[in-house]
C-alpha positions as CSV (number, residue, x, y, z in Angstrom):
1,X,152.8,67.4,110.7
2,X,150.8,66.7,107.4
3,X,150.0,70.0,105.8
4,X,148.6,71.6,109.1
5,X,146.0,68.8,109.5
6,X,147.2,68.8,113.3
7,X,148.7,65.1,112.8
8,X,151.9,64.0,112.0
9,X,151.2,61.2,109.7
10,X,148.1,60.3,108.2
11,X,149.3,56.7,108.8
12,X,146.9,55.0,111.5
13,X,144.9,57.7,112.0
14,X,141.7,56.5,109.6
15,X,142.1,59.1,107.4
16,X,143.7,60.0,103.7
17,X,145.0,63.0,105.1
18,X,143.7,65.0,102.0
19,X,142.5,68.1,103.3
20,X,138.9,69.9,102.5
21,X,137.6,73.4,102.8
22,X,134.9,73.9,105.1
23,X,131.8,75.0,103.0
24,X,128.9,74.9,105.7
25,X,131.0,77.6,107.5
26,X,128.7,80.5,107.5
27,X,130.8,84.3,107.8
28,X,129.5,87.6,108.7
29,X,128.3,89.8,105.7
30,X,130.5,92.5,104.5
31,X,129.6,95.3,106.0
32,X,125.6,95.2,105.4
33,X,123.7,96.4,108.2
34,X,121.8,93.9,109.9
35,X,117.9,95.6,110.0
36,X,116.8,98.3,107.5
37,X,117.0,101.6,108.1
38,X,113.6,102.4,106.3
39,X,111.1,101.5,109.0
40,X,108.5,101.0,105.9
41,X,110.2,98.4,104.8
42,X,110.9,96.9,108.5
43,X,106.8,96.5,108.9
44,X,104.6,93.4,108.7
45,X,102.0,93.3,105.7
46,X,99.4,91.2,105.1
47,X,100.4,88.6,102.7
48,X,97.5,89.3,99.6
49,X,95.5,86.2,98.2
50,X,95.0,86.5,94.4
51,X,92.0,86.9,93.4
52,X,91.9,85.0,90.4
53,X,93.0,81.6,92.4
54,X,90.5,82.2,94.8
55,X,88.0,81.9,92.0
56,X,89.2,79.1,90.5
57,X,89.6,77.1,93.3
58,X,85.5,78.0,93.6
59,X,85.2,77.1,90.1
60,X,86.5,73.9,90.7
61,X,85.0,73.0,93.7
62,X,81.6,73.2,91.9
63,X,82.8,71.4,88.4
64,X,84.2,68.6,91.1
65,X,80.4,67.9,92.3
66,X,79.0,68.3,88.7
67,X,81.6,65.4,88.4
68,X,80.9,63.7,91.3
69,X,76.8,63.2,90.2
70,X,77.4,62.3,85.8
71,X,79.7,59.4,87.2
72,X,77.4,58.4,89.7
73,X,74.4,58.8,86.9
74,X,76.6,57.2,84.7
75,X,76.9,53.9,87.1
76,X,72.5,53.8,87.4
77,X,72.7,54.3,83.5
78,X,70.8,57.2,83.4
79,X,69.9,58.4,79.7
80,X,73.2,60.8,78.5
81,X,70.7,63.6,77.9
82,X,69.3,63.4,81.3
83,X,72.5,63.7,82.8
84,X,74.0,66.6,80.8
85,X,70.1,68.2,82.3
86,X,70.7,67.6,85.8
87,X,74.5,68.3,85.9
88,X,73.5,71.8,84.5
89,X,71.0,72.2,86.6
90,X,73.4,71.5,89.6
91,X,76.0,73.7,88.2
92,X,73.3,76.6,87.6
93,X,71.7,76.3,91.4
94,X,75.8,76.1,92.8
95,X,77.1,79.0,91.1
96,X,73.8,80.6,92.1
97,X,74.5,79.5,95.4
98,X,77.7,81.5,95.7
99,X,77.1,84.6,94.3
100,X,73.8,84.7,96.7
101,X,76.5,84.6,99.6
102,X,76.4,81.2,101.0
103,X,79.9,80.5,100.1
104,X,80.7,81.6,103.5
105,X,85.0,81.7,102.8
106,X,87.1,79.8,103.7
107,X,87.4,78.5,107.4
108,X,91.1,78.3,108.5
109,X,90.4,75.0,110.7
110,X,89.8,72.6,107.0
111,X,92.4,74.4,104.9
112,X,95.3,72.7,104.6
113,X,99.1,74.2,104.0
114,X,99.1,74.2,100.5
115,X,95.8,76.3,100.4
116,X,98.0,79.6,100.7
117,X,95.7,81.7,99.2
118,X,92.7,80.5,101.2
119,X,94.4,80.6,104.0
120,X,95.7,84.5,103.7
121,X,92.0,85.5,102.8
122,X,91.1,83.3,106.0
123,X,94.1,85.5,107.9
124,X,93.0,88.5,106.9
125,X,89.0,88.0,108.0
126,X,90.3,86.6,111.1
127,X,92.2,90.1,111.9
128,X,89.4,92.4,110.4
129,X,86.8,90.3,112.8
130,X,89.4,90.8,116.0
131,X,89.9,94.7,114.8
132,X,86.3,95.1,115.2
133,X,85.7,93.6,118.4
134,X,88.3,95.2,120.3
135,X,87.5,99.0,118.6
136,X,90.6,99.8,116.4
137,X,90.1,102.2,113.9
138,X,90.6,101.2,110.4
139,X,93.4,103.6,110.1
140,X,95.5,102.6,113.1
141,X,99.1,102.7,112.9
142,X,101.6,100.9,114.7
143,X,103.0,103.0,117.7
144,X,100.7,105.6,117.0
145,X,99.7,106.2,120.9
146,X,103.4,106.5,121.4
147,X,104.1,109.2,119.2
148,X,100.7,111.4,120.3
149,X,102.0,110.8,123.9
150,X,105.6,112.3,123.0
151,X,103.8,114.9,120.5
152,X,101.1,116.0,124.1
153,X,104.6,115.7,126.6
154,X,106.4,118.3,123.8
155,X,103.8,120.7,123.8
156,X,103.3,120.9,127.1
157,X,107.1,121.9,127.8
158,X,107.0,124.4,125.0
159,X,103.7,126.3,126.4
160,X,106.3,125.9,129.9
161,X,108.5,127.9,128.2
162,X,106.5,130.5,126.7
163,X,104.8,131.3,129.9
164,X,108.4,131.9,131.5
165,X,109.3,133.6,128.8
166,X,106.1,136.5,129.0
167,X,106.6,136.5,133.1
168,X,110.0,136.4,134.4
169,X,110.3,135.6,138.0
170,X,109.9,137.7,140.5
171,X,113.2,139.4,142.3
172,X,113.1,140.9,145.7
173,X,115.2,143.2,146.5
174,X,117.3,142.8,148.9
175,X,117.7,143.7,151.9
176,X,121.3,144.8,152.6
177,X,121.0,147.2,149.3
């Protein structure tokens, strides 16, 4: 055999025979356990968008039509004072535009992968909308009706106990006594 390769030679067998370590082989951890203890830390949470990318993704959406109408006044040759007028103007009645409301968010169905910030705000209007309709408190917590069931079924057994406790059973006496 050549150096445990499970072949005697190397000769004829299409290989050098030099022998390699396996590194894709994947082993077990040492010793970790395999789900957190903490049941905090084991919960879902809504991934945040920040704020501040939001906005400038809205900031650039409306410098990107501003753009859009100087080149196109540009092309008809329009006087360079005129444009600088109307692409203010348009910038003016935009921004007013948004802060008015009519920026109604982002819609999940024209985002695209990249958008991850637009997309977690979408997410997270999706879920409040879906709270709403189906009546869940702002305050729910996960498993809640669970623990309230075991909480009611606990009670119950210790007023069970307490009422044996103020009226024992009733002995008769017996008859051969």
């Amino acid at each position: 055999m050549s150096d445990n390769v499970g072949l005697s030679t190397p000769r004829g067998s299409g290989t050098s025979g030099y022998v390699q370590k396996n590194k894709s082989l994947l082993r077990p951890r040492d010793k970790m356990a395999p789900y957190p203890k903490d049941w905090e830390q084991a919960k879902h949470r809504q991934r945040q968008p920040d704020k501040e990318i939001l906005e400038h993704d809205r900031r650039r959406e409306i410098e990107v039509k501003v753009f859009e109408l100087r080149d196109k006044l540009e092309e008809e040759g329009v006087d360079e004072d005129e444009i600088d007028d109307r692409c203010d103007a348009l910038r003016k009645k935009l921004e007013d535009e948004r802060k008015q409301g009519k920026d109604f968010g982002p819609n999940a169905r024209n985002l695209k992968s990249h958008q991850v910030h637009d997309l977690a705000k979408a997410k997270i209007e999706e879920s409040e909308r879906l709270r709403k309709a189906l009546g869940i408190s702002a305050d729910y917590e996960e498993g809640s009706h669970w623990r309230k069931q075991d909480e009611r079924l606990r009670a119950s057994l210790a007023q069970q106990e307490k009422e044996k406790e103020k009226d024992p059973p009733l002995r008769y006496k017996d008859e051969s006594d």
